[in-house]
BARO-64898 format. One line per field, with one value per residue (C-alpha): z, x, y; residue in one letter. Coordinates in nm, 4 decimals. Last residue first. Example, Ala and Ser with C-alpha at 12.3 -4.5 7.8 and 13.67 -1.06 7.14 Angstrom:
REM residues 2
zz <- c(0.7140_0.7800)
xx <- c(1.3670_1.2300)
yy <- c(-0.1060_-0.4500)
type <- c(S_A)
REM end
This chain:
REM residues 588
zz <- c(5.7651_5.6380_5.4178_5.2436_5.3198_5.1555_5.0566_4.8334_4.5458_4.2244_4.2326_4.5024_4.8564_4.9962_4.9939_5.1914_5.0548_5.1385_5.4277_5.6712_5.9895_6.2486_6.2139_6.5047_6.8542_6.9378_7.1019_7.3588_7.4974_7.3982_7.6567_7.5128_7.2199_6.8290_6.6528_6.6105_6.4176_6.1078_5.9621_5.7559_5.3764_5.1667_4.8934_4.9731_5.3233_5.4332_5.7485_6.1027_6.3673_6.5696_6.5687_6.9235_7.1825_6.8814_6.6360_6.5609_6.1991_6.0593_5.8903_5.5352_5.5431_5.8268_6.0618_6.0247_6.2741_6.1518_6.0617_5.7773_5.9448_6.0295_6.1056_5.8128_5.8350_6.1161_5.8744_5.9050_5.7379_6.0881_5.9395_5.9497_6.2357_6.1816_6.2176_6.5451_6.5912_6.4909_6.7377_6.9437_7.2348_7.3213_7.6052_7.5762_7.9173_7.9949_8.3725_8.5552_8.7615_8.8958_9.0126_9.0887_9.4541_9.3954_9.3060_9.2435_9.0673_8.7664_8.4996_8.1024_7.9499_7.6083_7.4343_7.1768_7.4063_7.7055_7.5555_7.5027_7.8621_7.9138_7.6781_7.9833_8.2236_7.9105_7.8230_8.1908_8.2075_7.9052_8.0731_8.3658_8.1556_8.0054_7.6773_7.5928_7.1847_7.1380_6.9616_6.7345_6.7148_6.8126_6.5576_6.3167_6.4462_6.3979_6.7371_6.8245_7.0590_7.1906_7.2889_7.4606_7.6202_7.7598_7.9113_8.0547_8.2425_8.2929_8.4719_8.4028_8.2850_7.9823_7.8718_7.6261_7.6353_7.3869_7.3783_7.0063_6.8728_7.1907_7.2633_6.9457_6.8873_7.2238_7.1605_6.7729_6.9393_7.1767_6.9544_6.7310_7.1077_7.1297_6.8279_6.8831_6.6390_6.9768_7.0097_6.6491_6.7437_7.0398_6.8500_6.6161_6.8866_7.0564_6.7127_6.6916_7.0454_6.9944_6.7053_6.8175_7.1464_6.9811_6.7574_7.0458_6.9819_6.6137_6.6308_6.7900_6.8251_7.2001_7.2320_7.0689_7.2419_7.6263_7.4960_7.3921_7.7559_7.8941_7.7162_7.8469_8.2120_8.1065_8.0211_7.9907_7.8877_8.0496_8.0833_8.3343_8.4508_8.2654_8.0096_8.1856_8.3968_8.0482_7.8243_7.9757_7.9764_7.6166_7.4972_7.6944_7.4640_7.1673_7.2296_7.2934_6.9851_6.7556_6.9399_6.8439_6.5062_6.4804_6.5955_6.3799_6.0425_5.9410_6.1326_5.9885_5.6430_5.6985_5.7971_5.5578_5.2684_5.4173_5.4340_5.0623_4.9647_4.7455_4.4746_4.5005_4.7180_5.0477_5.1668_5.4508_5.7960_6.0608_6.3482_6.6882_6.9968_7.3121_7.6575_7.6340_7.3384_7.6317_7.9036_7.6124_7.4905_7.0986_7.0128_6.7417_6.3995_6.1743_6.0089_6.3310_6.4994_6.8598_7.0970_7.4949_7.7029_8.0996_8.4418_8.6501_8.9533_8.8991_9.2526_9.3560_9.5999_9.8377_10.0151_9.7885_9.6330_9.3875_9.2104_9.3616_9.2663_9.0652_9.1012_8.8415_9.0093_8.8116_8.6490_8.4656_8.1696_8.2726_8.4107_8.0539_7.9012_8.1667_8.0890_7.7205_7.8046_7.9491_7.7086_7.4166_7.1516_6.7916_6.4604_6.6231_6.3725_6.6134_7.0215_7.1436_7.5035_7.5659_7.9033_7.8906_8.0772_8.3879_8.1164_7.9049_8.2336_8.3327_7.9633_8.0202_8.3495_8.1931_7.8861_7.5956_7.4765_7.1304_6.9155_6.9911_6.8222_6.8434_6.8459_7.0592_7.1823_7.1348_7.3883_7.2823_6.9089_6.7623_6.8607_6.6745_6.4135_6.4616_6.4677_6.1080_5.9721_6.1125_6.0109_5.6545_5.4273_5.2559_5.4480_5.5288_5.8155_6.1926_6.4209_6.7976_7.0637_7.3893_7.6280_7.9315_8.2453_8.2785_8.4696_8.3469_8.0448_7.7127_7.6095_7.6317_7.4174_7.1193_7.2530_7.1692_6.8519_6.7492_6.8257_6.6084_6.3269_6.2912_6.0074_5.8082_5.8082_5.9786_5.7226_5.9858_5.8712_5.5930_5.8479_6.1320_5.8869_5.9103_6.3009_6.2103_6.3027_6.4865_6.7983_6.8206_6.9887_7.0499_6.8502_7.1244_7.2466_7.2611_7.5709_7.5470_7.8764_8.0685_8.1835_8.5301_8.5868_8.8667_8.8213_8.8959_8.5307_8.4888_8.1182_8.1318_7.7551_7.7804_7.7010_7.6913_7.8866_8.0653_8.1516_7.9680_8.1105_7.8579_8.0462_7.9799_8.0657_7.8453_7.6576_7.5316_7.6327_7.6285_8.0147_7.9812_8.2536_8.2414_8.4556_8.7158_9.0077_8.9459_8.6533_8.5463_8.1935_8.0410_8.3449_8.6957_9.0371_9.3916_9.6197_9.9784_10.1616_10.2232_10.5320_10.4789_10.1082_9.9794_10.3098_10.1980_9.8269_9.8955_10.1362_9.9014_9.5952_9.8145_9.8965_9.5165_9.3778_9.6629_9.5592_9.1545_9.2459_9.1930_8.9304_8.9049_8.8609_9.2038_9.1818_8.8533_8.8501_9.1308_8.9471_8.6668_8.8552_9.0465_8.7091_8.5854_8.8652_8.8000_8.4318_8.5139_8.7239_9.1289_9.2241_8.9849_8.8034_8.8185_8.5785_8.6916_8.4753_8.4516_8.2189_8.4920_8.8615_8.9847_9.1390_9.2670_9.2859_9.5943_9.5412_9.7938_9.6393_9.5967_9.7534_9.7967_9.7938_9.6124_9.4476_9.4329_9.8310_9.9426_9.5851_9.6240_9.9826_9.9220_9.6458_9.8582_10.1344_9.9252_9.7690_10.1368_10.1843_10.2300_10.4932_10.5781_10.6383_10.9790_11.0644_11.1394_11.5417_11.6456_12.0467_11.9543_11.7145_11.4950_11.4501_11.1785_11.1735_10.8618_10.6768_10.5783_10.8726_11.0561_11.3620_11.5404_11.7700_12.0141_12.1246_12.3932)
xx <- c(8.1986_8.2769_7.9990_7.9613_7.6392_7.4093_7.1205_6.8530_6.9467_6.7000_6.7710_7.0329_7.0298_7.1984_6.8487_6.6929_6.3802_6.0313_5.8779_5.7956_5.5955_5.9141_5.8809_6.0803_6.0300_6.0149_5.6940_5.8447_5.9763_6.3668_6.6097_6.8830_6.6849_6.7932_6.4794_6.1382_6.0569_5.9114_5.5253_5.4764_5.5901_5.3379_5.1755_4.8225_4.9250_5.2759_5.2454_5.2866_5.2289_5.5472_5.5291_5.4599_5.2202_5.0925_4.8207_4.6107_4.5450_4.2056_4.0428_3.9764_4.3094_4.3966_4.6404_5.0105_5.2231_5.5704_5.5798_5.2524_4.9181_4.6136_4.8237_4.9725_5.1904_5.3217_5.4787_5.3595_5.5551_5.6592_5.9795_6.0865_6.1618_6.1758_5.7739_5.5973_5.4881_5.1308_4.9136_4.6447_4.4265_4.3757_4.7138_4.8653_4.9759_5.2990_5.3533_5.6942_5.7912_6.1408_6.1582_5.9957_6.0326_5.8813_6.0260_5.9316_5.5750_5.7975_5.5257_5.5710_5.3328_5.3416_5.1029_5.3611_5.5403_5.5546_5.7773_6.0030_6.0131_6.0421_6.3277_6.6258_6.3413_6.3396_6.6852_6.7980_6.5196_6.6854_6.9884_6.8546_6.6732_6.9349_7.1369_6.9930_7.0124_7.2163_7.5341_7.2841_7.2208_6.8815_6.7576_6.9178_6.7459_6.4368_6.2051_5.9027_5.9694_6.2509_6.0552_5.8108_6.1375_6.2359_5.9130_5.9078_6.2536_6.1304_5.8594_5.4986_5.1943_5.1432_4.8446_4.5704_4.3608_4.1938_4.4331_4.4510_4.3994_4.5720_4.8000_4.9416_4.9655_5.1385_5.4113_5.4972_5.5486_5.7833_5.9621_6.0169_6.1290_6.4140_6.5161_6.6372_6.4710_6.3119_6.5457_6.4444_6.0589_6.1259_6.3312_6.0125_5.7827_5.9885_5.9682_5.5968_5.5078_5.7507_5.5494_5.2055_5.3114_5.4599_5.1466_4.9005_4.7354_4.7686_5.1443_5.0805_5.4647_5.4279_5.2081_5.4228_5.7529_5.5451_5.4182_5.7778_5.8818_5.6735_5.7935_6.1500_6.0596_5.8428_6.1612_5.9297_5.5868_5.3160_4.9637_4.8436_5.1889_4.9659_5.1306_4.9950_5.2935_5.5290_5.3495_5.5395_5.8962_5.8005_5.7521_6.1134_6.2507_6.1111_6.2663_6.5890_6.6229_6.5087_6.7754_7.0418_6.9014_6.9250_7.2882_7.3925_7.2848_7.6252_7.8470_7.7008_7.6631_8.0545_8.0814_7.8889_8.1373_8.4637_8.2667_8.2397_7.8955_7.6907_7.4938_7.1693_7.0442_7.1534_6.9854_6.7510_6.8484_6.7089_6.6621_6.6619_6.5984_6.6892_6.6466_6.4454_6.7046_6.9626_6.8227_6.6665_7.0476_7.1219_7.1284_7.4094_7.2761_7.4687_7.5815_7.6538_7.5809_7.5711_7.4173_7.4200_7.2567_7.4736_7.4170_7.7440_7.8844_8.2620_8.4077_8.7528_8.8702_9.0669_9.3206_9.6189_9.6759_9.8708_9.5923_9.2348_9.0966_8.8200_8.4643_8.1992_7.8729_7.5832_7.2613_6.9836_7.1313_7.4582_7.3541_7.2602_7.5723_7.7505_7.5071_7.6032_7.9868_7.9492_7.7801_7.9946_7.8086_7.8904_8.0400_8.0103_8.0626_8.1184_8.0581_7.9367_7.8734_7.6539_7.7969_8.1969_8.4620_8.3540_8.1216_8.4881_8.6485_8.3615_8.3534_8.6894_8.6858_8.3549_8.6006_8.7295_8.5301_8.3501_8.5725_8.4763_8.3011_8.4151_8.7771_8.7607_8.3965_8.0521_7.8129_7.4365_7.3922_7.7579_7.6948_7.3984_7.6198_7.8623_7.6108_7.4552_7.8052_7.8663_7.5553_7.5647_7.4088_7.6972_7.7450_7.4230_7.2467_7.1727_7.1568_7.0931_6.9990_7.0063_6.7458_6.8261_6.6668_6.7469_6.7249_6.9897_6.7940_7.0067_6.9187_6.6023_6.5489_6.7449_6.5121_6.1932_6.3631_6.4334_6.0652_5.9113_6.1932_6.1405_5.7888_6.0040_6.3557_6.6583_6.9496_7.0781_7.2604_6.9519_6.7003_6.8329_6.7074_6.3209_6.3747_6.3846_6.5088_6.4102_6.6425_7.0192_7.1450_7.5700_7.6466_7.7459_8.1573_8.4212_8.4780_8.8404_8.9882_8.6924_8.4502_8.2716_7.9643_7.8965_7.5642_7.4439_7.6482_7.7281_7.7217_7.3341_7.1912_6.8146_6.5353_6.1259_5.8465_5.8657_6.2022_6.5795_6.9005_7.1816_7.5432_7.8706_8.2072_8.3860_8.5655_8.2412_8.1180_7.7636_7.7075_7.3153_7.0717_6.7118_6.4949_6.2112_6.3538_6.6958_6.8310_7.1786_7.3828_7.7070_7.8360_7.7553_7.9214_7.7299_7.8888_7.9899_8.2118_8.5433_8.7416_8.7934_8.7660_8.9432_9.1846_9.2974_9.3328_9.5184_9.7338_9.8363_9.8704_10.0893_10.3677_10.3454_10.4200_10.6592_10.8598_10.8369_11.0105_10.8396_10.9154_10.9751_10.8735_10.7697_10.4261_10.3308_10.5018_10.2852_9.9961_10.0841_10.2257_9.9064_9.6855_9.9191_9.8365_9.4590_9.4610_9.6315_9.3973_9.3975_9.2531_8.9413_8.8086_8.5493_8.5789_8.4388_8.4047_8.6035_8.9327_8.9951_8.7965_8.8649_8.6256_8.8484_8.7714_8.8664_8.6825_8.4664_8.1711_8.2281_8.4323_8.5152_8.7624_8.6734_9.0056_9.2541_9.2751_9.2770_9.4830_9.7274_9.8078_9.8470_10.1428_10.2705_10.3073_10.4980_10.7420_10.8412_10.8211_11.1200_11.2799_11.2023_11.5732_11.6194_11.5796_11.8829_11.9560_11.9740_12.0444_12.3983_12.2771_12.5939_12.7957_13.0316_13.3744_13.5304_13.7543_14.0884_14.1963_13.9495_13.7410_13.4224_13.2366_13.0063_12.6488_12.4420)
yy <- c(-5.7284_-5.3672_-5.2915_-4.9684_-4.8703_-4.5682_-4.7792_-4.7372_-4.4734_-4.4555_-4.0613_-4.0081_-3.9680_-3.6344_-3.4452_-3.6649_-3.8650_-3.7569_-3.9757_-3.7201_-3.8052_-3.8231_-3.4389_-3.3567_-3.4378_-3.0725_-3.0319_-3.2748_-2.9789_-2.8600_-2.6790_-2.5358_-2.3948_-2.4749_-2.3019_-2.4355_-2.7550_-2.6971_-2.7212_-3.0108_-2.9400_-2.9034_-3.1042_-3.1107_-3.2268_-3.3486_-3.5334_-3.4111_-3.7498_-3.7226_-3.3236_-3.2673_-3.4217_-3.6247_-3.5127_-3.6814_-3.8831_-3.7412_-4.0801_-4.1932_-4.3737_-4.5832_-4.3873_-4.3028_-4.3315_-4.3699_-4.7470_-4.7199_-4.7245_-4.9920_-5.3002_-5.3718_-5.0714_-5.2120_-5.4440_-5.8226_-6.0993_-6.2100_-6.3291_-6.6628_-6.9163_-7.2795_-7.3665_-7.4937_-7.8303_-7.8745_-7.8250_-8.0847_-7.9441_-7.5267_-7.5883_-7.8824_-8.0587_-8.2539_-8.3677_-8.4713_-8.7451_-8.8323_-9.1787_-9.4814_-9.4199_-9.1212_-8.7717_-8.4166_-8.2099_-8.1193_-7.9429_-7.8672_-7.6932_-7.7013_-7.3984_-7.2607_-6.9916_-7.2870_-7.4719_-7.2117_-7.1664_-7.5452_-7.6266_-7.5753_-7.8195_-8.0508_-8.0722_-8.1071_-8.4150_-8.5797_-8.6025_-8.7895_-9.0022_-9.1670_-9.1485_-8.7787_-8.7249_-8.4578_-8.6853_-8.8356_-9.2023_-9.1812_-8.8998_-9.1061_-9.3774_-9.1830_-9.0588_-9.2539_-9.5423_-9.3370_-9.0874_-9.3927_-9.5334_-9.1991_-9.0938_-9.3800_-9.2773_-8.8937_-9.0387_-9.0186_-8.7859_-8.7014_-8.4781_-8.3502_-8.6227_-8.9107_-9.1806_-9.2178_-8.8658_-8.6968_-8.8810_-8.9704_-8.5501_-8.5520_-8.7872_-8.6763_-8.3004_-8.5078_-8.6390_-8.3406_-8.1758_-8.4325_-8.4176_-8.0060_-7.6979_-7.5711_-7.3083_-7.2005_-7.1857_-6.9868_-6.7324_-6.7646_-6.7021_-6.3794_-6.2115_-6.2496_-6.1541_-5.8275_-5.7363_-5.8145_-5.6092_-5.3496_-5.2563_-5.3130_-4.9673_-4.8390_-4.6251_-4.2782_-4.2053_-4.1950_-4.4590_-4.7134_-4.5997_-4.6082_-4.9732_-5.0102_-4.8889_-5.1461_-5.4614_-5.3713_-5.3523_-5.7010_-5.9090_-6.1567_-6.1071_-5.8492_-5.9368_-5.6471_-5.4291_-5.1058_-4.8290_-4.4936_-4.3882_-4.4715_-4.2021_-3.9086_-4.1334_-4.2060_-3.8655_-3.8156_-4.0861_-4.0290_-3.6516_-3.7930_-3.9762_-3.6621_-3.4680_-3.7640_-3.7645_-3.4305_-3.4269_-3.7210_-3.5667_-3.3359_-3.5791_-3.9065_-3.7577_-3.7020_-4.0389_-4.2230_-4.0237_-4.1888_-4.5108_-4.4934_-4.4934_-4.8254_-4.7789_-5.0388_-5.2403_-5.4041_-5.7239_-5.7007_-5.7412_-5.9961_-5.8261_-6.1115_-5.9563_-6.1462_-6.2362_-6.5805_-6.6975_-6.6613_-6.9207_-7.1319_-7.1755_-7.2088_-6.7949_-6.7911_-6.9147_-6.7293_-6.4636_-6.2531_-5.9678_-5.8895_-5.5624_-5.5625_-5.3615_-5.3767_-5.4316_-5.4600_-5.5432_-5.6141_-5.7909_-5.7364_-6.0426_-6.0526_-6.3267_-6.3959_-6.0450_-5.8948_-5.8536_-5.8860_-6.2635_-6.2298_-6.2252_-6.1033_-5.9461_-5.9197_-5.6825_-5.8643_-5.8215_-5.9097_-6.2301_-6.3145_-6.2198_-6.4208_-6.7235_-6.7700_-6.7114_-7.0068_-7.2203_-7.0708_-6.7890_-6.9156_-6.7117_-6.3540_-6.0814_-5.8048_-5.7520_-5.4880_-5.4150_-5.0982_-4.9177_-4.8910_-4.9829_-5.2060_-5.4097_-5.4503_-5.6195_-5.8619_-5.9921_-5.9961_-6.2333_-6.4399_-6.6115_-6.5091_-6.2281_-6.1518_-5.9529_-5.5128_-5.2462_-4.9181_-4.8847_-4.5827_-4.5765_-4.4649_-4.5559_-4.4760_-4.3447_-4.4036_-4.7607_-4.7584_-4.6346_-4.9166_-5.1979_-5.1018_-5.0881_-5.4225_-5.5427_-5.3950_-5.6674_-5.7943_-6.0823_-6.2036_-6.1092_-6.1666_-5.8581_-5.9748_-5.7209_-5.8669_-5.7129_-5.5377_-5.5923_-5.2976_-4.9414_-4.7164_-4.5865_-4.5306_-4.8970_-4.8718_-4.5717_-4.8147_-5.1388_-4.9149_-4.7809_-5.1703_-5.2858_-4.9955_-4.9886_-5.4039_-5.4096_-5.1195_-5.3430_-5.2228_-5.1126_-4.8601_-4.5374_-4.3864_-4.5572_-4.3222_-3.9740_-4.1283_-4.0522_-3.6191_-3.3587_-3.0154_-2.9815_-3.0519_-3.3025_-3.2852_-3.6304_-3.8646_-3.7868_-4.0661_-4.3003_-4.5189_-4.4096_-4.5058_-4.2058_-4.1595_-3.9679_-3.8146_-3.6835_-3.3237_-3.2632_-2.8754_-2.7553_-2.9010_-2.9798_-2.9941_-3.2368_-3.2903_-3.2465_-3.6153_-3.5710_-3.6011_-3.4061_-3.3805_-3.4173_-3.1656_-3.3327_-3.0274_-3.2805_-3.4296_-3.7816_-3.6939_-3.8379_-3.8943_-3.7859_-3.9809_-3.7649_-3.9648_-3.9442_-3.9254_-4.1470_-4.2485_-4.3004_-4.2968_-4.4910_-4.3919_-4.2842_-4.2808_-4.1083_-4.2178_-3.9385_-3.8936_-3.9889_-4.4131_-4.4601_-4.1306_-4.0944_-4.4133_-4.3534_-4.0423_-4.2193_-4.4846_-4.1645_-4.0165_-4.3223_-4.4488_-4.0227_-3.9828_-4.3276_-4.2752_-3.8809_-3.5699_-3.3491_-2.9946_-2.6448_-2.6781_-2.5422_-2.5675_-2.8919_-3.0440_-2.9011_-3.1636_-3.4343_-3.4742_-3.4344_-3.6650_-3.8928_-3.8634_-3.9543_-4.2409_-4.3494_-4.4988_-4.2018_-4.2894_-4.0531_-3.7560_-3.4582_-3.1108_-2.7908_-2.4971_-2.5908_-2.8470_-2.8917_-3.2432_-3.5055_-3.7866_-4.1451_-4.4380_-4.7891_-4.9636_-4.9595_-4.5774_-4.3716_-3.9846_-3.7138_-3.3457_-3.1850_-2.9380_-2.9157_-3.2393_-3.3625_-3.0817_-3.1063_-3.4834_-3.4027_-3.1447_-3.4057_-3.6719_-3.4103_-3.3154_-2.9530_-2.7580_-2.6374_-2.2962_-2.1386_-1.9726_-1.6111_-1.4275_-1.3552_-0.9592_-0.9548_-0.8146_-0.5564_-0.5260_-0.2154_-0.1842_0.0635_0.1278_-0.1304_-0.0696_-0.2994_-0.4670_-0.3261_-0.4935_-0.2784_-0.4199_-0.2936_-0.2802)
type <- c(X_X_X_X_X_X_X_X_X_X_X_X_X_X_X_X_X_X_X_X_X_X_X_X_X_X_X_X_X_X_X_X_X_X_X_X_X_X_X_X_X_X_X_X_X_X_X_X_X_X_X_X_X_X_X_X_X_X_X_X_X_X_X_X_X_X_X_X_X_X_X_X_X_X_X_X_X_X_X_X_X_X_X_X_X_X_X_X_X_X_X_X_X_X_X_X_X_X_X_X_X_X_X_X_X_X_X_X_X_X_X_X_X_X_X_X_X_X_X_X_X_X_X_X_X_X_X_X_X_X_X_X_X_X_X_X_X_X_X_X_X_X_X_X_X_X_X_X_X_X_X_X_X_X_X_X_X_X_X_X_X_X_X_X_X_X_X_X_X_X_X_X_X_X_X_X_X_X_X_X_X_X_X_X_X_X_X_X_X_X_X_X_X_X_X_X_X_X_X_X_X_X_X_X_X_X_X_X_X_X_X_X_X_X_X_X_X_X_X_X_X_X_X_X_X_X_X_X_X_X_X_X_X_X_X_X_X_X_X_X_X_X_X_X_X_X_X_X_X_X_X_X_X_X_X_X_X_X_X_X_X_X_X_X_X_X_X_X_X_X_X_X_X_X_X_X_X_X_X_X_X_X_X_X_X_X_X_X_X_X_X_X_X_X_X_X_X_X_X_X_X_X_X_X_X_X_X_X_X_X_X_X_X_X_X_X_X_X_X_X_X_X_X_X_X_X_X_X_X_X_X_X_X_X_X_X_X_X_X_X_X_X_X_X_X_X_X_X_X_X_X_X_X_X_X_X_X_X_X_X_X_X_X_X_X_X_X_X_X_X_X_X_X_X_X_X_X_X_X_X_X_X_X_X_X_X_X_X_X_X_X_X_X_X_X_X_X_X_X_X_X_X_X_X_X_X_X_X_X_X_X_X_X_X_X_X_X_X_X_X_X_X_X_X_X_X_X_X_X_X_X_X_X_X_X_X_X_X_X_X_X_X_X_X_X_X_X_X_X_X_X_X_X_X_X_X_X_X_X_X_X_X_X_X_X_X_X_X_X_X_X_X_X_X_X_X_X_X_X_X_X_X_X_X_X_X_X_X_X_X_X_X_X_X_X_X_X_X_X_X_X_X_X_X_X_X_X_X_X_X_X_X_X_X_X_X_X_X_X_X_X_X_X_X_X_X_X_X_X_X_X_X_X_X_X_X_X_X_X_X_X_X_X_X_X_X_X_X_X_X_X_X_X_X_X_X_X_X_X_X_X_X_X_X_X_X_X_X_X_X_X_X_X_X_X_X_X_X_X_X_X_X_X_X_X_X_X_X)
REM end
């Protein structure tokens, strides 16, 4: 049925009278588009309790957190594309809370990593580039991937590695870090180390002069595992930012340090070995957000830093040479830097998987400390066919004169005085007593300046902490130190000598022993007279009769330990010059 509606000068319309227009969609609320883009723009999940995103951009995948910046532009970025507008400070605060919830409570539990992470028994390291690629390293060598199996998860300050390249060489590191020739075997096992996830880390310490490139030294290795904006970092406050800069980045370092504080002392070493830091959440009277971390960490300093048994235990004191000779702008360092860093980075990696191969057959018989870290330079050792039992002898020597510099303390003179009396005039090897006559017969023996010093433990109490905080060192130089409990007569505890009467130990110097010493010069060379094998790969090639060892062969994707590089060549690079040492510019 229809009606006709007539007006004047108009001609005659007819309308449908069961015709009804279709109503206006309304428009969706800002705060729903916003969580329509982020469930169906990107991959929700949680982990430890904390709500991340894994995005698609510019075809590859990024993974923050949701509560990121970099995550609400992304928000406000494909908002815009869709709106052409904007969305207000209350839709983008009321989204991201139910983003974050349906992040921690509906998505799934993912594990996300730092810089670096292992499955099974590959090594997979976040390069930092913009296209989020990852290099995966195994026993038979390395490969770039453009698609990372590994969640990685990247700070705001993270800045690319040198993209490895295949064919060069470890003597190209020396020309960046002034390490000495008898150190290059302990500090390239602590350097492969370092870029594993496992830990117990050990505490790199450089200790030079000033003049002697420590800080340059420490950037470039810095460079080689975590490189970051601003690079290396003043020592931290207190344990709440060491806590912060471990969540940010993997290798912690920390520049010209002028004295390491008690507590800050036992954070670092907690973060060796892999801790949680508590603080109190913001905003917020009743929770907590805890920081579990395991980091490698890397100081320099002029001077005497490591004080605390606890600490000295965990470290690796390099002392650096003295720089010789012409000095380069930094300007120039950095261009060498970018022309040699990718070799030296694929030279690096290819150590590293020659060490993963060797590490199945290094044995967990008569291991020191920090024995993770004592394996993989048995691994590093065998892998670049240094004489057996090079690291060890190294890493035995270094770890006795640390112990000898702890033990630079009054208390311990006395003591060496006690036991040498006891055994010429009493005949034994032993002490055995309380801490309180114990006390009278130090004090017997020690100096009144010794006495009167500020160190020196007023009762016996005291001097028991000193003791049981000296023991480990102790220990290194044949004191055994025992504390069977208490009597009536108080606190007992036994001294024994190991091999009868020593002389107290020495302040620290160096070892005075190069690896070349031991049979071969620092890159594998044998004793002369005899056919040096070859390595699983180029590690032992050496010029013969003149000629250049054989090359490398071409840039592949994937490189086998073949392609370590020839780590055997000792001719100078072409960019040194005649008579030239060194190619620092210090910037202590």
């Amino acid at each position: 049925m229809q009606s006709n509606i007539t007006m004047t000068g108009t001609k005659n319309i007819s309308i449908p009278e069961n015709e009804e227009k279709e109503p206006a969609q309304p428009e969706m609320p800002q705060k729903d588009r916003l969580i329509k883009i982020a469930r169906e723009m990107s991959e929700l999940f949680h982990c430890s309790g904390n709500a991340y995103a894994k995005i698609r951009r510019d075809g590859h995948s990024e993974v923050w957190p949701v509560a990121s910046r970099t995550f609400r532009l992304f928000l406000e970025q494909q908002f815009y594309q869709q709106t052409g507008g904007s969305p207000s400070s209350n839709a983008k605060t009321e989204a991201l809370s139910t983003i974050e919830a349906w992040a921690r409570f509906t998505g799934k539990e993912h594990k996300v990593y730092r810089r670096v992470a292992r499955l099974g028994e590959n090594i997979f390291i976040d390069l930092g580039s913009p296209d989020w690629s990852c290099v995966e390293v195994s026993p038979s060598g390395w490969r770039i991937l453009e698609e990372s199996p590994i969640r990685f998860h990247r700070g705001g300050d993270v800045q690319p590695l040198p993209i490895p390249d295949a064919g060069g060489s470890l003597d190209d590191l020396w020309n960046f870090l002034n390490i000495k020739p008898e150190d290059q075997l302990l500090f390239l096992a602590w350097l492969v180390f370092s870029l594993m996830p496992d830990g117990p880390f050990v505490i790199l310490v450089l200790r030079a002069f000033h003049g002697s490139g420590k800080s340059t030294t420490s950037q470039y290795i810095l460079s080689l595992v975590d490189p970051r904006r601003g690079g290396l970092r003043a020592f931290p406050k207190d344990e709440r930012d060491l806590a912060v800069a471990s969540e940010n980045g993997w290798l912690m370092g920390f520049d010209n340090l002028s004295n390491v504080p008690p507590l800050i002392s036992d954070a670092l070493c907690r973060l060796t070995h892999g801790a949680g830091f508590a603080t109190r959440t913001l905003y917020e009277n009743m929770e907590e957000t805890i920081i579990d971390a395991k980091r490698p960490i890397l100081l320099n300093s002029i001077g005497d830093i490591i004080e605390r048994p606890d600490l000295a235990d965990r470290a690796l004191l390099l002392e650096l040479p003295p720089l010789e000779g012409p000095r380069r702008t930094e300007a120039q360092i950095k261009t060498l830097f970018r022309e040699k860093g990718p070799k030296i980075m694929g030279a690096i990696l290819s150590l590293m998987a020659g060490a993963l191969k060797e590490l199945p057959s290094v044995a967990y018989d008569d291991l020191p400390r920090m024995a993770d870290f004592a394996r993989v330079g048995i691994a590093v050792e065998q892998a670049l066919k240094f004489p057996k039992g090079s690291f060890m002898n190294a890493y035995s020597h270094h770890r006795e004169d640390l112990s000898a510099n702890i033990l630079d303390h009054p208390v311990v003179s006395a003591l060496w005085d006690l036991m040498a009396l006891v055994g010429k005039t009493e005949n034994s090897q032993g002490w055995d007593g309380t801490f309180k006559a114990l006390k009278a017969r130090l004090d017997e023996l020690a100096p009144e300046a010794d006495r009167r010093s500020m160190i020196w433990p007023k009762t016996p109490k005291k001097l028991g902490n000193i003791l049981r905080n000296m023991a480990p060192a102790l220990r290194i130089h044949g004191i055994i130190l025992s504390f069977p409990g208490h009597s009536k007569d108080g606190s007992h505890l036994t001294i024994n000598q190991e091999g009868g009467f020593r002389q107290s130990p020495q302040s620290p110097q160096s070892p005075g022993k190069s690896v070349a010493d031991l049979g071969g010069d620092h890159w594998g060379d044998h004793p002369k007279n005899e056919q040096s094998p070859q390595s699983p790969g180029d590690h032992g090639d050496h010029p013969k009769n003149g000629q250049s060892p054989q090359q490398s062969p071409p840039k592949a994707r994937t490189v086998a330990i073949g392609d370590h590089g020839d780590h055997g060549d000792h001719s100078n690079p072409p960019f040194l010059l005649a008579g030239e040492v060194s190619q620092f510019e210090e910037v202590d």
